[in-house]
C-alpha positions as CSV (number, residue, x, y, z in Angstrom):
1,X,11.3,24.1,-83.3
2,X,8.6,23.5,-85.9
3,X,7.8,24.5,-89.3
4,X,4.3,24.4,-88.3
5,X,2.9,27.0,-85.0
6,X,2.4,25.5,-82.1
7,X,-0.9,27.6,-81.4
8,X,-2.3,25.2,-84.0
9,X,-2.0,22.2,-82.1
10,X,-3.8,23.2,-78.6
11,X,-7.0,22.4,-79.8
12,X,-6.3,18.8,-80.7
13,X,-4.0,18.4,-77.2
14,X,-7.8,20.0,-75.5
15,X,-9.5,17.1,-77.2
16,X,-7.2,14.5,-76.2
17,X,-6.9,15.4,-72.5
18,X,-11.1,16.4,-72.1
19,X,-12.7,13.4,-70.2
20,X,-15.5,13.4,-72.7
21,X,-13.1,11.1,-75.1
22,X,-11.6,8.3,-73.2
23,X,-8.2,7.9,-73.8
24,X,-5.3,5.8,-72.1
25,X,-3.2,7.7,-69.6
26,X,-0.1,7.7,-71.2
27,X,-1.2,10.0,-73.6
28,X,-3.0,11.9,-71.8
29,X,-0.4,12.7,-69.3
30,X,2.0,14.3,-72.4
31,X,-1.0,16.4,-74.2
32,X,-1.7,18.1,-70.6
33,X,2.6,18.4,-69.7
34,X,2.0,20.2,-73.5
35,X,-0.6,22.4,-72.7
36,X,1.2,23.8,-69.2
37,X,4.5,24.3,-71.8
38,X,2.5,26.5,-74.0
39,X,0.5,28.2,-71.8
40,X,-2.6,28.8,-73.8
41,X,-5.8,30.1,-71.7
42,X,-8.0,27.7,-73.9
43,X,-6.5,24.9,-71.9
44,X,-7.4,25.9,-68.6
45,X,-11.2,25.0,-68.6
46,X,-10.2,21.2,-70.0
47,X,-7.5,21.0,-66.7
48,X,-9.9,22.1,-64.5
49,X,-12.5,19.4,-65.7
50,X,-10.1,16.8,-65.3
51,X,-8.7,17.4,-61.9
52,X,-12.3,17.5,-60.9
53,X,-12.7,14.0,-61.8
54,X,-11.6,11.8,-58.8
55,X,-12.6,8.5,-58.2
56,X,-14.3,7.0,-55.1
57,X,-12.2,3.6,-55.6
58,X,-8.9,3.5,-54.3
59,X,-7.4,1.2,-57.1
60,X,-9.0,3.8,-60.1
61,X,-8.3,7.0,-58.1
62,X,-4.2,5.5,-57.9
63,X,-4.9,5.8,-61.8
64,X,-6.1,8.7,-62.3
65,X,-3.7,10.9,-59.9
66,X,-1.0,10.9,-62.7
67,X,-3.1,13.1,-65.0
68,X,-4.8,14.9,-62.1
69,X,-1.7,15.7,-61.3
70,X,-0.4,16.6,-64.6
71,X,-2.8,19.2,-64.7
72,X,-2.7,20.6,-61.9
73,X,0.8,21.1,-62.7
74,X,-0.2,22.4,-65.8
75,X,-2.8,24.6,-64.2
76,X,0.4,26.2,-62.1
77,X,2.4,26.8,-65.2
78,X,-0.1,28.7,-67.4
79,X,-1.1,30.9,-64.3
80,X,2.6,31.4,-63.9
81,X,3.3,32.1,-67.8
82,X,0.2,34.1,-68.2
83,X,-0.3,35.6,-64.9
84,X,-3.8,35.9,-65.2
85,X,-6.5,35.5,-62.5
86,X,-8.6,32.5,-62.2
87,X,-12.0,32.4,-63.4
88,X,-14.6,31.6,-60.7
89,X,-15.1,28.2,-61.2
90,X,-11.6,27.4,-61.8
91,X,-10.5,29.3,-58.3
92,X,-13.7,27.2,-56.4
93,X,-12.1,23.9,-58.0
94,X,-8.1,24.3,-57.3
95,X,-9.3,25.5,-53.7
96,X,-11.2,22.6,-53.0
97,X,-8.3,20.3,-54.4
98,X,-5.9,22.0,-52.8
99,X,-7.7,21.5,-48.8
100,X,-9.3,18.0,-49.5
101,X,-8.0,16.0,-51.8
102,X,-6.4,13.8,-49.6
103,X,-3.3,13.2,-51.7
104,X,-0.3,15.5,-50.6
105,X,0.8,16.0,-54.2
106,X,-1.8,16.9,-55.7
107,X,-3.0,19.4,-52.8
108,X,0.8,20.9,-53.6
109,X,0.4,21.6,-57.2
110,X,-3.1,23.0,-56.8
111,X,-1.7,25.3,-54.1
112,X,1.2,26.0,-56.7
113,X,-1.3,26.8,-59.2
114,X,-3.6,29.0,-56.9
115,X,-0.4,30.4,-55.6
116,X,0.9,31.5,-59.3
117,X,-2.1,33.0,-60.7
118,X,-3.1,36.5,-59.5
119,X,-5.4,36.7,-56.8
120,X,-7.5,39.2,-55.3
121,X,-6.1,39.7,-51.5
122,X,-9.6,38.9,-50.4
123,X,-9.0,35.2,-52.5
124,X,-5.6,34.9,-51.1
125,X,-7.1,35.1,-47.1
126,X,-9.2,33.1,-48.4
127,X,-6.7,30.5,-49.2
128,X,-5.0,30.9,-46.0
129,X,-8.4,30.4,-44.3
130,X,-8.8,27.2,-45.4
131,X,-5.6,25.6,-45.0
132,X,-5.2,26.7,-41.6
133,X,-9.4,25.0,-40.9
134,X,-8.8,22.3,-42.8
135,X,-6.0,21.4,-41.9
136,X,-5.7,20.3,-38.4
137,X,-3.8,17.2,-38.8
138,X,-1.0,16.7,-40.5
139,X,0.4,13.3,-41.6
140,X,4.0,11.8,-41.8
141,X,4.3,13.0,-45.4
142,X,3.8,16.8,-44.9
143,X,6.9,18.3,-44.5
């Protein structure tokens, strides 16, 4: 409960989340939580960007998963609040994530994303496609 609408502020959480300004983690990880709470389409094009980003390095990518995972949570909830579909680029990106990223929650939450935004039934086969080929193997943590 402000004085001040909160519509205002998305830009300013866009620019501190985008990976063209480097900022610390920890307040990163808030302005993305922030954008999935409000649920503005202007943020979704920022998330996607980010999640994208993954490091070759073990030691940066165990860095980075708290805000790809952030906002890929993020992603999930302003699908689910807005229930629009994904634009192209934003569908190819959570469906990569979602089969290969390697880390099991981050593959969740971009399934949770893809899985809350409204799909085509041609994009949701689709989905199903790939888990079931990419997925062959499953590890101790899968449930």
């Amino acid at each position: 409960n402000t004085l001040y609408p909160y519509r205002d502020a998305v830009e300013a959480l866009v620019r501190t989340v985008s990976p063209q300004i480097l900022r610390e983690d920890f307040i990163r990880v808030p302005a993305a939580l922030a954008l999935g709470i409000y649920g503005d389409q202007r943020a979704i094009d920022v998330l996607v960007k980010v999640l994208g980003i993954k490091e070759a390095e073990a030691e940066r990518a165990a860095r980075q998963k708290a805000v790809r995972l952030q906002c890929a949570r993020s992603l999930s909830m302003i699908y689910r609040a807005t229930a629009i579909a994904p634009v192209k680029e934003a569908y190819d990106a959570l469906l990569k994530w979602c089969v290969e990223d390697g880390d099991y929650e981050i593959e969740l939450a971009c399934g949770q994303a893809l899985g809350n935004s409204k799909l085509t039934s041609e994009q949701r086969r689709e989905v199903m496609k790939a888990r079931r080929v990419k997925r062959e193997t499953y590890t101790a943590e899968d449930p």
